[in-house]
Phi, psi and omega in degrees: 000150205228144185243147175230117168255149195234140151259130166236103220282336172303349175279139161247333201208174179286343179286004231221276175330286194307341194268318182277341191271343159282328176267322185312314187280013171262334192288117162338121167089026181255142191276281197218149168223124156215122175297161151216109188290328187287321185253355129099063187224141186228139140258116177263116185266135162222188185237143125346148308310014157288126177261187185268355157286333182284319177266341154273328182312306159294335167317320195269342167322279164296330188069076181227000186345146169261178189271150175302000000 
């Protein structure tokens, strides 16, 4: 299993939380997603053959980019 933490300066709120840890998780090989709003960090667990280009892509998708 493969983990990725992301900052993403744009959450603010729970509604923030919930819109990504609900779209991260439709992509096929995604484990887990959890958000934290207070450190404005998502950790995503996946599997093969999803990359990490597949997951940020849906982030910035949603408008949620992570920071550079």
């Amino acid at each position: 299993m493969n983990k990725l933490t992301y900052t993403i300066p744009s959450i603010s709120c729970g509604h923030c939380k919930m819109t990504i840890e609900r779209e991260v998780a439709v992509i096929d090989g995604v484990t887990s997603v959890e958000v934290d709003v207070g450190t404005k960090q998502a950790v995503i667990d996946f599997e093969l053959p999803v990359t990490e280009e597949q997951i940020s892509s849906m982030l910035v998708e949603i408008g949620f980019g992570p920071a550079e």
